[in-house]
Structures are given as structure tokens and as C-alpha cells.
mmCIF file of the N, C-alpha and C atoms, coordinates in Angstrom:
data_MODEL
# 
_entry.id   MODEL 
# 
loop_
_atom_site.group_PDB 
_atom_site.id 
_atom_site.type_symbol 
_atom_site.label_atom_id 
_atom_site.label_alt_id 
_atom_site.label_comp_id 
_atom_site.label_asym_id 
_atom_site.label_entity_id 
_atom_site.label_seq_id 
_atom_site.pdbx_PDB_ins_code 
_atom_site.Cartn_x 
_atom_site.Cartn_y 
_atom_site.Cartn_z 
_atom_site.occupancy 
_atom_site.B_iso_or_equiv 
_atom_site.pdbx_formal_charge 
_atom_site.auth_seq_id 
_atom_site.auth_comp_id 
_atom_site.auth_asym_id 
_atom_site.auth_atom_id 
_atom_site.pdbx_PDB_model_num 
ATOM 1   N N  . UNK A 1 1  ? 0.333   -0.767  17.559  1.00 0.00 ? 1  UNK A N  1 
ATOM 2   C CA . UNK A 1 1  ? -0.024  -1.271  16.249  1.00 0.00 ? 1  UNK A CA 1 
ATOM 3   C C  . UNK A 1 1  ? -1.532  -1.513  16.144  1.00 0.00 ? 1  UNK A C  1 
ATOM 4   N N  . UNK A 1 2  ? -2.158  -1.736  17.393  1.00 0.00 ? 2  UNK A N  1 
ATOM 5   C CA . UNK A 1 2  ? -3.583  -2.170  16.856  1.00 0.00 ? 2  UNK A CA 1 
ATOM 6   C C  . UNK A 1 2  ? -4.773  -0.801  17.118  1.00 0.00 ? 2  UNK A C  1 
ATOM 7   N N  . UNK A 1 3  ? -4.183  0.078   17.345  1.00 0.00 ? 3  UNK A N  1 
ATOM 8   C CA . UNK A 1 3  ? -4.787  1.261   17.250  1.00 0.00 ? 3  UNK A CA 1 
ATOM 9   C C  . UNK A 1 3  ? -4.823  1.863   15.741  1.00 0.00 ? 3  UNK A C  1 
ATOM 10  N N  . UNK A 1 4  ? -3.418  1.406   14.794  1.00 0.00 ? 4  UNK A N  1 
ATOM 11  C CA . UNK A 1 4  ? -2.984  1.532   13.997  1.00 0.00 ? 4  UNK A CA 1 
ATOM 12  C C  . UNK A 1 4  ? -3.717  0.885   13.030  1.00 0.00 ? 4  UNK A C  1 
ATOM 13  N N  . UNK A 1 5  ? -4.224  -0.299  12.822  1.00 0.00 ? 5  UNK A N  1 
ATOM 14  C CA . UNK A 1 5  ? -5.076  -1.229  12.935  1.00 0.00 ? 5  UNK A CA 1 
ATOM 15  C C  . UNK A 1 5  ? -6.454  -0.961  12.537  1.00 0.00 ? 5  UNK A C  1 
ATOM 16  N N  . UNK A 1 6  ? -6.855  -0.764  13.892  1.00 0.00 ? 6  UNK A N  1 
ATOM 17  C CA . UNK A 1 6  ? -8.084  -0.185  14.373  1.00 0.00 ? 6  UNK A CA 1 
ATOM 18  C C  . UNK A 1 6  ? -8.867  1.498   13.418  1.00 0.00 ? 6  UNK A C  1 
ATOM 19  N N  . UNK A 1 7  ? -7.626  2.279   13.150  1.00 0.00 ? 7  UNK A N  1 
ATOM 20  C CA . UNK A 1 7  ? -8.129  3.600   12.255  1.00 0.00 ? 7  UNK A CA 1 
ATOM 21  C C  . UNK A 1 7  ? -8.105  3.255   11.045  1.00 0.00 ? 7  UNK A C  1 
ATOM 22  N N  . UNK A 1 8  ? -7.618  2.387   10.700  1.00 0.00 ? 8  UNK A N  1 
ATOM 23  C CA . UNK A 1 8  ? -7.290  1.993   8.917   1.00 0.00 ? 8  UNK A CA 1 
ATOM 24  C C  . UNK A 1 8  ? -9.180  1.627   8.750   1.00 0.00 ? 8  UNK A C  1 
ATOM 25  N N  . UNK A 1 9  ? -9.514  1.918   7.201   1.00 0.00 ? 9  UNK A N  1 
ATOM 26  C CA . UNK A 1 9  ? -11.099 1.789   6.813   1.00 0.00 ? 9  UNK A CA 1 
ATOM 27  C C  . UNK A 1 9  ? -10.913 0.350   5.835   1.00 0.00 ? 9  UNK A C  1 
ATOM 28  N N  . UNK A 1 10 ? -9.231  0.721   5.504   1.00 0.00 ? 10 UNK A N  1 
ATOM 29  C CA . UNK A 1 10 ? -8.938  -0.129  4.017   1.00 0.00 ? 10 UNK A CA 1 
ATOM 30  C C  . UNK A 1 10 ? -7.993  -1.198  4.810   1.00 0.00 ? 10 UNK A C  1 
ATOM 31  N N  . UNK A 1 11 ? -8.787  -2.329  4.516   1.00 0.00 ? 11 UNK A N  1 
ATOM 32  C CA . UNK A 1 11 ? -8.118  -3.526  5.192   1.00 0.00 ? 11 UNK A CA 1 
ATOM 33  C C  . UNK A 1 11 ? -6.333  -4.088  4.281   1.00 0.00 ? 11 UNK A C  1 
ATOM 34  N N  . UNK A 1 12 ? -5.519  -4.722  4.948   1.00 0.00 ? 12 UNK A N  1 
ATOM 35  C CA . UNK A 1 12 ? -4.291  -5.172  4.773   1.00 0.00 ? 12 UNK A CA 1 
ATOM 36  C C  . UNK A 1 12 ? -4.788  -5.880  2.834   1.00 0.00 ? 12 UNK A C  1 
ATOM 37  N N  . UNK A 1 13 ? -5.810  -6.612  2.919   1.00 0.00 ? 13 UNK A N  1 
ATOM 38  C CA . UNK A 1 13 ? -6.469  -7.428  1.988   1.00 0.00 ? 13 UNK A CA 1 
ATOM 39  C C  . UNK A 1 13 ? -6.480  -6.613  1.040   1.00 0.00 ? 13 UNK A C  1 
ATOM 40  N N  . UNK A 1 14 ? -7.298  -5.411  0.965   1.00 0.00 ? 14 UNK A N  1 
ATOM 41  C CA . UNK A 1 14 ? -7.774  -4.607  0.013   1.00 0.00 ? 14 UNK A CA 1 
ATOM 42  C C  . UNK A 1 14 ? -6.798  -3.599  -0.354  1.00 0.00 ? 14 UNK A C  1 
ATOM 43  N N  . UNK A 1 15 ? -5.640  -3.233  0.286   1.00 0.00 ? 15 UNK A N  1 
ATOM 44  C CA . UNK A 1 15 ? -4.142  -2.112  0.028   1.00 0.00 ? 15 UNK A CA 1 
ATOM 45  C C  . UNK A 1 15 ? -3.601  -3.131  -0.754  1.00 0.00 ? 15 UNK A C  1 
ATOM 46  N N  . UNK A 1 16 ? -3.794  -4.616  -0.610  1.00 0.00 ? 16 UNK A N  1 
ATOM 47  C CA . UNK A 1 16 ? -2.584  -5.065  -1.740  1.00 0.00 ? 16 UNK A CA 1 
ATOM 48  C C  . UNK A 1 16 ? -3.311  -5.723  -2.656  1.00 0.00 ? 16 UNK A C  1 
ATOM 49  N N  . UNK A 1 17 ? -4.679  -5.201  -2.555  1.00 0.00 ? 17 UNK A N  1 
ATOM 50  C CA . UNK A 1 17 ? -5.450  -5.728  -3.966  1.00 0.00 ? 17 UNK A CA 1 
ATOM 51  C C  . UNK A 1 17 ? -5.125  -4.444  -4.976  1.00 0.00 ? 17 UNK A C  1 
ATOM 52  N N  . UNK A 1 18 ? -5.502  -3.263  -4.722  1.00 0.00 ? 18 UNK A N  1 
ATOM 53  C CA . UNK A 1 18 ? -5.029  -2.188  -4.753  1.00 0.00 ? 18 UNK A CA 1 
ATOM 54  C C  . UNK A 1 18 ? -3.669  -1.975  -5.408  1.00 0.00 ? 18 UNK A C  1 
ATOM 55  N N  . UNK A 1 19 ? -2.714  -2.315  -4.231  1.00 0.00 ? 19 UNK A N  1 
ATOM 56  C CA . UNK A 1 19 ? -1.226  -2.039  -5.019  1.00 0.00 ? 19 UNK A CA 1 
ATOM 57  C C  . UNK A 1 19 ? -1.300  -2.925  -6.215  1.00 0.00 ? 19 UNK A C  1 
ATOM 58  N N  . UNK A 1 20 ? -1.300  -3.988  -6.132  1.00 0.00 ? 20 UNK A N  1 
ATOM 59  C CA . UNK A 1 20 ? -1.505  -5.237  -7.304  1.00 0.00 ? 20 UNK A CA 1 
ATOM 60  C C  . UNK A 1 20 ? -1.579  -4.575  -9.188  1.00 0.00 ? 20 UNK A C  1 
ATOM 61  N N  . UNK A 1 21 ? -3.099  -4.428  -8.170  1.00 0.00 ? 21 UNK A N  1 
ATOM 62  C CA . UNK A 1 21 ? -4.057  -3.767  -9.771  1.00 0.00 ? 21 UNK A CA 1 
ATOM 63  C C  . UNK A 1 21 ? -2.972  -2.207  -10.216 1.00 0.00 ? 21 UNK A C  1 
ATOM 64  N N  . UNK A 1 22 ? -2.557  -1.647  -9.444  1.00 0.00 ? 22 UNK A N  1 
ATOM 65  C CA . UNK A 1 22 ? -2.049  -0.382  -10.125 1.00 0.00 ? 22 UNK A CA 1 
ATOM 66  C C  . UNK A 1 22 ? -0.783  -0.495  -10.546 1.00 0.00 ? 22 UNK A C  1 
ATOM 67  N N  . UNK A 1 23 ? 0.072   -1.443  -10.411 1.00 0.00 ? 23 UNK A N  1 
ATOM 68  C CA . UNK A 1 23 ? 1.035   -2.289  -10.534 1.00 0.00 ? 23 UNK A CA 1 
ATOM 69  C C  . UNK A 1 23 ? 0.897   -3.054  -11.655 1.00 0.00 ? 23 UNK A C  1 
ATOM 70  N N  . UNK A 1 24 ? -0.495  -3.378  -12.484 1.00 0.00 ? 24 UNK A N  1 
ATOM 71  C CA . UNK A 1 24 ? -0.573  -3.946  -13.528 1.00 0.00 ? 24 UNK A CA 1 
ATOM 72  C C  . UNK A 1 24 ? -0.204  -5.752  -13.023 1.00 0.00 ? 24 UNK A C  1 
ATOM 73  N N  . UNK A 1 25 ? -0.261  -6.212  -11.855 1.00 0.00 ? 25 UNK A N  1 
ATOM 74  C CA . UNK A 1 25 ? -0.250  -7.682  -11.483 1.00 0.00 ? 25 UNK A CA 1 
ATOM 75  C C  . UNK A 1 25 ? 1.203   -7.395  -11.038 1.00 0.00 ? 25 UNK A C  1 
ATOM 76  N N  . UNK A 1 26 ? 1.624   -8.762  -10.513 1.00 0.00 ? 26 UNK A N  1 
ATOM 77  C CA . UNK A 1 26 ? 2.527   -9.143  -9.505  1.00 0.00 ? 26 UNK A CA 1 
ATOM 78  C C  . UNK A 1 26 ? 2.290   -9.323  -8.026  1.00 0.00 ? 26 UNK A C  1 
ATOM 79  N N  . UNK A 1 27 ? 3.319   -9.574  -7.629  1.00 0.00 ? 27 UNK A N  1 
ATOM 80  C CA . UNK A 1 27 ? 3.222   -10.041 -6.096  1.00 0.00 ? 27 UNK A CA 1 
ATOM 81  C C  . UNK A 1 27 ? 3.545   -8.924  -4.877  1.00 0.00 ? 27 UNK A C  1 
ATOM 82  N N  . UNK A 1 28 ? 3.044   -8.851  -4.059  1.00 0.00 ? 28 UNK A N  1 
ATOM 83  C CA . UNK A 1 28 ? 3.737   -8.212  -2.798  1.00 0.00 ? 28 UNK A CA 1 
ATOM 84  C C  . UNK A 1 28 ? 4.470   -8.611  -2.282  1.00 0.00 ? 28 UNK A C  1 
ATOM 85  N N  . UNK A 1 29 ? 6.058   -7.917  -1.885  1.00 0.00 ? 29 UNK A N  1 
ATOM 86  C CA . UNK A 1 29 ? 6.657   -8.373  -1.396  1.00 0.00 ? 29 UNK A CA 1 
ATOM 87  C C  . UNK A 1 29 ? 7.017   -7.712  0.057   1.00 0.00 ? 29 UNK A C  1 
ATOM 88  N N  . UNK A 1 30 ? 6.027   -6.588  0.617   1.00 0.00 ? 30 UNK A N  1 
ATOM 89  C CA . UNK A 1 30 ? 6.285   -5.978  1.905   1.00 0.00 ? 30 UNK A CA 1 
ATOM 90  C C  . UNK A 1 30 ? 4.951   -4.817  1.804   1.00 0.00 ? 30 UNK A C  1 
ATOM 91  N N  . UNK A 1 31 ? 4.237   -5.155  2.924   1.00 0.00 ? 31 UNK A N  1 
ATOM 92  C CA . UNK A 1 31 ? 3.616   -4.167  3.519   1.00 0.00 ? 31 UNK A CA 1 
ATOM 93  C C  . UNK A 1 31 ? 3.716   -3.568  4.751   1.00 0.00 ? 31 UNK A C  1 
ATOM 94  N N  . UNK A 1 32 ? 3.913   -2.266  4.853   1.00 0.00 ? 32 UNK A N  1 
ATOM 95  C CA . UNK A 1 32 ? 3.874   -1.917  6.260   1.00 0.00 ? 32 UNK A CA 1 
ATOM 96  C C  . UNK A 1 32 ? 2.791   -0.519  6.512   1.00 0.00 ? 32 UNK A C  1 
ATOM 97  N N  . UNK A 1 33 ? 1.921   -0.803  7.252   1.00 0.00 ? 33 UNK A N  1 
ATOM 98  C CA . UNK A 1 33 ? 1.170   0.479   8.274   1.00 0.00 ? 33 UNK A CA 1 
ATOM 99  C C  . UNK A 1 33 ? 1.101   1.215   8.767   1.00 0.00 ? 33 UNK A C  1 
ATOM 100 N N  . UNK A 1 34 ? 1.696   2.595   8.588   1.00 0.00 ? 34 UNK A N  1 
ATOM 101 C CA . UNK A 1 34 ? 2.060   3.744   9.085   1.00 0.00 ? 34 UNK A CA 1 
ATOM 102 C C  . UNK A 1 34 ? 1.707   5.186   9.341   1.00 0.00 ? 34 UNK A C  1 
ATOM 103 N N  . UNK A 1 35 ? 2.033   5.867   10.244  1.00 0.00 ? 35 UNK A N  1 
ATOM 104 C CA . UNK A 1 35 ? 1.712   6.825   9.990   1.00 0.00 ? 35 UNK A CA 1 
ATOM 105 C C  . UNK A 1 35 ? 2.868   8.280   9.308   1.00 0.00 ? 35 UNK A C  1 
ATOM 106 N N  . UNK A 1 36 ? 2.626   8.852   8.345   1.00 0.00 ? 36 UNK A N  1 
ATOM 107 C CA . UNK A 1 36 ? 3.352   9.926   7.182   1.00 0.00 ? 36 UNK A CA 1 
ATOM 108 C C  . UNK A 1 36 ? 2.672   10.956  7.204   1.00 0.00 ? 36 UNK A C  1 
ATOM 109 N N  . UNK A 1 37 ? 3.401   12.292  7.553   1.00 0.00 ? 37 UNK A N  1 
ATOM 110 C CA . UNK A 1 37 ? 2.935   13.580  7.302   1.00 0.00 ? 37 UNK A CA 1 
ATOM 111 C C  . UNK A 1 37 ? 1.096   13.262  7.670   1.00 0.00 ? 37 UNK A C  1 
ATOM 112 N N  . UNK A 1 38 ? 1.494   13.069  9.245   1.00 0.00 ? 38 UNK A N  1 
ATOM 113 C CA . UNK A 1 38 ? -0.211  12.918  9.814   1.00 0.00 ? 38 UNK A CA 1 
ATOM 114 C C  . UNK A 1 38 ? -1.117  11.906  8.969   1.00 0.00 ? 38 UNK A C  1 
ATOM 115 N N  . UNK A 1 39 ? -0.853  10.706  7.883   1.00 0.00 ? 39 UNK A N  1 
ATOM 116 C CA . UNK A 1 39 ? -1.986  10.584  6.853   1.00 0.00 ? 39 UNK A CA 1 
ATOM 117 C C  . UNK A 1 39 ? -1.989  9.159   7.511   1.00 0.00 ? 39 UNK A C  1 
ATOM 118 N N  . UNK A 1 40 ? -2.391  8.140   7.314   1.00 0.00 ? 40 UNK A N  1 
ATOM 119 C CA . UNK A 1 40 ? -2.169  6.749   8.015   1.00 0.00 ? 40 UNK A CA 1 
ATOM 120 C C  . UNK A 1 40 ? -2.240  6.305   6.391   1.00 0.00 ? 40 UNK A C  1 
ATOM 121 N N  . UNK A 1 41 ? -1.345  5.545   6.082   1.00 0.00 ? 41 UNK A N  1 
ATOM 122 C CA . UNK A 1 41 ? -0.693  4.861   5.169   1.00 0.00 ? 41 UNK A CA 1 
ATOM 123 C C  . UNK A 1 41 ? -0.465  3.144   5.085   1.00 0.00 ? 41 UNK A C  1 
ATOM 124 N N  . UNK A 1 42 ? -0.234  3.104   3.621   1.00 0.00 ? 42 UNK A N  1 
ATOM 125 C CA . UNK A 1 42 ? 0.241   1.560   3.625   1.00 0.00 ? 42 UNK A CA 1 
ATOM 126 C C  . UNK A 1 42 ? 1.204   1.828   2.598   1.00 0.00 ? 42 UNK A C  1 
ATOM 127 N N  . UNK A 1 43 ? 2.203   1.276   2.952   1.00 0.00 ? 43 UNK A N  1 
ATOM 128 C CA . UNK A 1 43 ? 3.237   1.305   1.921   1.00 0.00 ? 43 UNK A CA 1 
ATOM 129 C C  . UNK A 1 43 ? 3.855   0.217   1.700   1.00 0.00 ? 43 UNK A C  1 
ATOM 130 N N  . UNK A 1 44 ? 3.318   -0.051  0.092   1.00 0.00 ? 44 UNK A N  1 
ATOM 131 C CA . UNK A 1 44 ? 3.652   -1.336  -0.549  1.00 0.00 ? 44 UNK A CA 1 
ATOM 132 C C  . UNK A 1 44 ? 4.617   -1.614  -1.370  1.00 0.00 ? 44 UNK A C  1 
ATOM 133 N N  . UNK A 1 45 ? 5.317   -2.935  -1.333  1.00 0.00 ? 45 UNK A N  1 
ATOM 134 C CA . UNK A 1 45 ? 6.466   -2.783  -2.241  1.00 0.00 ? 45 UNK A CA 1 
ATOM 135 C C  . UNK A 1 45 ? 5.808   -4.702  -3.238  1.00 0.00 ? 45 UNK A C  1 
ATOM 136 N N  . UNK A 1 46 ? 5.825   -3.820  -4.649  1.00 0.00 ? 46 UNK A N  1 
ATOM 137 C CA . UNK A 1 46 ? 5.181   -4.844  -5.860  1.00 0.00 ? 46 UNK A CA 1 
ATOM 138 C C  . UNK A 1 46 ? 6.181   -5.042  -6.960  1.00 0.00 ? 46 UNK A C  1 
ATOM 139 N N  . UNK A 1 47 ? 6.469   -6.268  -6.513  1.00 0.00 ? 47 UNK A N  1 
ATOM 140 C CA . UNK A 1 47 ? 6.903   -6.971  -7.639  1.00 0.00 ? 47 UNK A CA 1 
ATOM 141 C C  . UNK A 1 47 ? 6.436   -7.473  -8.982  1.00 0.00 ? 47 UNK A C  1 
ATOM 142 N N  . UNK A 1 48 ? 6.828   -7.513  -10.108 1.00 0.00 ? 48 UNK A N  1 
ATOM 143 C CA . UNK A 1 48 ? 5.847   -7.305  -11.454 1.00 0.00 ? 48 UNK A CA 1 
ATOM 144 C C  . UNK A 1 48 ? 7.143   -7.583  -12.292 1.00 0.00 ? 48 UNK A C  1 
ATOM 145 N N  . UNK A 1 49 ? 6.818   -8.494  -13.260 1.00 0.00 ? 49 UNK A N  1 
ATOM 146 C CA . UNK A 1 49 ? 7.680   -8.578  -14.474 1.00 0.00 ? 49 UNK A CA 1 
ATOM 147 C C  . UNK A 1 49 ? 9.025   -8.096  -13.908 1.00 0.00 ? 49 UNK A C  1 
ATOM 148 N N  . UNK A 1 50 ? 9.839   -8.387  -12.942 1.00 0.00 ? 50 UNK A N  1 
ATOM 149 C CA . UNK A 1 50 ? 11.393  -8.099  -13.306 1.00 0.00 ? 50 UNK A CA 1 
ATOM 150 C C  . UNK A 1 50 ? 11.298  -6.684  -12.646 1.00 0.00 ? 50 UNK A C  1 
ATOM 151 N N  . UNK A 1 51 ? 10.432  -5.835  -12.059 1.00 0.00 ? 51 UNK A N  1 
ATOM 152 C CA . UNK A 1 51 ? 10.462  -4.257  -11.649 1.00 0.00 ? 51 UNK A CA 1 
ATOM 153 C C  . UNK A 1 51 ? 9.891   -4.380  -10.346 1.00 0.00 ? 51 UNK A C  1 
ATOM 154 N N  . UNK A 1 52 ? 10.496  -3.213  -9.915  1.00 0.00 ? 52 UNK A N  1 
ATOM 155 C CA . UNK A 1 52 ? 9.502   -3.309  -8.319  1.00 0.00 ? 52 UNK A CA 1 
ATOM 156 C C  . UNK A 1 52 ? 9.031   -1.758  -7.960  1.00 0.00 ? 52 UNK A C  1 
ATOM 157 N N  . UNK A 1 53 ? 8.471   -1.914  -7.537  1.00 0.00 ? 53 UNK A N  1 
ATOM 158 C CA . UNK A 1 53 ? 7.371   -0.546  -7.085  1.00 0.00 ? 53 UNK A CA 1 
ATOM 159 C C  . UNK A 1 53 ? 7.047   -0.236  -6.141  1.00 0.00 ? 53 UNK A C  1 
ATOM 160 N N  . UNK A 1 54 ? 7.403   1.301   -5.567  1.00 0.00 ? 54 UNK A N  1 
ATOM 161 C CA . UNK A 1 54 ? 6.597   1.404   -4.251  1.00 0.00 ? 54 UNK A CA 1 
ATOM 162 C C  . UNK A 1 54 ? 5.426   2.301   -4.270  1.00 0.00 ? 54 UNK A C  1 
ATOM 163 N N  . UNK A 1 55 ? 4.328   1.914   -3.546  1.00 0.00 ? 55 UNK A N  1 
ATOM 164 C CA . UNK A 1 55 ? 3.088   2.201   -3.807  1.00 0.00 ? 55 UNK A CA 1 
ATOM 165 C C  . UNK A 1 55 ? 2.301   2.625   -2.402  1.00 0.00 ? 55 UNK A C  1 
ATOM 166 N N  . UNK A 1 56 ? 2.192   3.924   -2.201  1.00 0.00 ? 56 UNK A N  1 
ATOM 167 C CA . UNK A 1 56 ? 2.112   4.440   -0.849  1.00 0.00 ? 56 UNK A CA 1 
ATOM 168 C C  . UNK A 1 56 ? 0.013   4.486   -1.307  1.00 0.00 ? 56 UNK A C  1 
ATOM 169 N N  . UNK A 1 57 ? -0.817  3.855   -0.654  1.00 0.00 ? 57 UNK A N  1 
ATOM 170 C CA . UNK A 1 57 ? -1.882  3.871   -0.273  1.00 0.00 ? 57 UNK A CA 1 
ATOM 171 C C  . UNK A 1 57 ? -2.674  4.394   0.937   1.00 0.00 ? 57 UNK A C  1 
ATOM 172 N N  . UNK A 1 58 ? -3.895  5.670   0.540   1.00 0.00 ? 58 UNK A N  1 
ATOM 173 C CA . UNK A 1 58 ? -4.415  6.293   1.461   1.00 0.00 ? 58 UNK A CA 1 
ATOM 174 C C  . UNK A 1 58 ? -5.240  5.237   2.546   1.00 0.00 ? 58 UNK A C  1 
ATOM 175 N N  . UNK A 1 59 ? -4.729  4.657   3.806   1.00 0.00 ? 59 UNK A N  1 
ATOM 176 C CA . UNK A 1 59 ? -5.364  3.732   4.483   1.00 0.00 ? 59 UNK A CA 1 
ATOM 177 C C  . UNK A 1 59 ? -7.049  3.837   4.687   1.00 0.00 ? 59 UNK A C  1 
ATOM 178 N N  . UNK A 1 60 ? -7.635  5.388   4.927   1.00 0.00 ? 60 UNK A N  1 
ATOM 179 C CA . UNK A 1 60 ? -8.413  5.341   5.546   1.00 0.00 ? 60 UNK A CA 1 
ATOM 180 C C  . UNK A 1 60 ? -9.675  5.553   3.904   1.00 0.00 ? 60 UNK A C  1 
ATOM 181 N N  . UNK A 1 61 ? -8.641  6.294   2.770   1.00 0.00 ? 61 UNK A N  1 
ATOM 182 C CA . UNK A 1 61 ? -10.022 5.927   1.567   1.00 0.00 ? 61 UNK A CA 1 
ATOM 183 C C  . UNK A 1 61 ? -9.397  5.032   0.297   1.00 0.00 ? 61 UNK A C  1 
ATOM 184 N N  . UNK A 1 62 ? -8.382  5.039   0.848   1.00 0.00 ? 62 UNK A N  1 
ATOM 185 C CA . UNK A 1 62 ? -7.820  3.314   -0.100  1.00 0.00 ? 62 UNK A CA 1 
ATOM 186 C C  . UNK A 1 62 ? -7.558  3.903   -1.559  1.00 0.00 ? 62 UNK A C  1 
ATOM 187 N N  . UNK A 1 63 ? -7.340  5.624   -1.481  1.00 0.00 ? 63 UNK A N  1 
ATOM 188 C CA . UNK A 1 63 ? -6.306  5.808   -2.937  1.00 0.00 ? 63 UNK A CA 1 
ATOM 189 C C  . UNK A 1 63 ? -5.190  6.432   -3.252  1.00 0.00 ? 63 UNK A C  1 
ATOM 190 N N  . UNK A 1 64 ? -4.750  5.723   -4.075  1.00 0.00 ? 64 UNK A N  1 
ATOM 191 C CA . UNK A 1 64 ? -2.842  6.037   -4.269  1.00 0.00 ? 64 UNK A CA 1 
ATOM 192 C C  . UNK A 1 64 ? -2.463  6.978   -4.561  1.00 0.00 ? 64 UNK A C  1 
ATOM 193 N N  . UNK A 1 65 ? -1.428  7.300   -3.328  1.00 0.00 ? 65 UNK A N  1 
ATOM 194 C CA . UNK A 1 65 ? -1.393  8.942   -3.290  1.00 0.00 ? 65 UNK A CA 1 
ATOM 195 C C  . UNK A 1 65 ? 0.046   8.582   -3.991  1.00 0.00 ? 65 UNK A C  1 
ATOM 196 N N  . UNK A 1 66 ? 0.956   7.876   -4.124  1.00 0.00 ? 66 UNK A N  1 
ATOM 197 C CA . UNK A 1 66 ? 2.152   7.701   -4.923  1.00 0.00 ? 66 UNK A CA 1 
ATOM 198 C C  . UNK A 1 66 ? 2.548   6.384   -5.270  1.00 0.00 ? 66 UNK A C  1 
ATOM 199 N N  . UNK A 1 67 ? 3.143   6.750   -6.529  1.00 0.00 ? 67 UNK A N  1 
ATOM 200 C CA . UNK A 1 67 ? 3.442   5.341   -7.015  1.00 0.00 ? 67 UNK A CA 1 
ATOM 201 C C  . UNK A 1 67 ? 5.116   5.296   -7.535  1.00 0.00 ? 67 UNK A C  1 
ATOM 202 N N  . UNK A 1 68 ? 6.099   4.825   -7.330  1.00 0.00 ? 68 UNK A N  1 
ATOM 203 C CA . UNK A 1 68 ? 7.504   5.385   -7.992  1.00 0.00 ? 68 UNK A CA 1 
ATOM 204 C C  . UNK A 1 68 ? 8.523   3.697   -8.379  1.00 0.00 ? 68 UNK A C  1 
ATOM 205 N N  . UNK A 1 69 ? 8.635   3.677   -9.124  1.00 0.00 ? 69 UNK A N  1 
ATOM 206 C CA . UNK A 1 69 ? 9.470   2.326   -9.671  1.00 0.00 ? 69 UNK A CA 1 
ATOM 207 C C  . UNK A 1 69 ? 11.149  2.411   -8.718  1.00 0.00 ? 69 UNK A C  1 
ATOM 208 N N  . UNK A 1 70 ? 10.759  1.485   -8.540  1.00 0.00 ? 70 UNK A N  1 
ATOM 209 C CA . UNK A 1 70 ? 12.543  1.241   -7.659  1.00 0.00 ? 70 UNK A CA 1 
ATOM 210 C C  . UNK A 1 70 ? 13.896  0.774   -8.372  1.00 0.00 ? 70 UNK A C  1 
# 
């Protein structure tokens, strides 16, 4: 994990400032750090008005490569 960590450019802080804002506000309710089809990722799950969202963020330049309502 802290290698995992360690390659990310876009801090834990700034992926769920990120998910947040593209989400139009609400809360996070799960982040996790990964790696997908080689890319290092954050994949966020945002809560907002009654909807939830998952919001896959490019770790290393911090932009949203998908966004899909749950």
C-alpha cells in the first residue's frame, strides 16, 4: 500500500475534493487506491442529495476518467 501511496501525485485530500465538486457537493462515503487497467486510481463513492456516485479519479493527474450514478 505505501508504494501505492508513494506513486499517487493527487493526494487522498485532493481525489475527494475532486469527487465532491463533480458530484455537485455531498459526502464521501468510501475511498479506495488502486491499481485498473495499469492506471493508479481512486475510486470514490459520493453521496449527494439522496444519490450516490461512483467516481473513478486519475491518481497521478487528478482527472475523472468516469463518473456513473449507482
Amino acid at each position: 500500500m505505501t508504494e501505492l501511496i508513494n506513486s499517487a501525485k493527487v493526494s487522498f485530500e485532493k481525489a475527494m475534493e475532486i469527487a465532491v465538486s463533480r458530484a455537485g457537493g455531498g459526502a464521501v462515503e468510501e475511498i479506495e487506491l488502486e491499481y485498473e487497467n495499469d492506471l493508479l486510481i481512486y475510486d470514490v463513492i459520493i453521496k449527494s442529495n439522496n444519490r450516490r456516485y461512483e467516481i473513478t479519479i486519475d491518481a497521478v493527474t487528478g482527472a475523472v476518467i468516469e463518473m456513473e450514478r449507482l
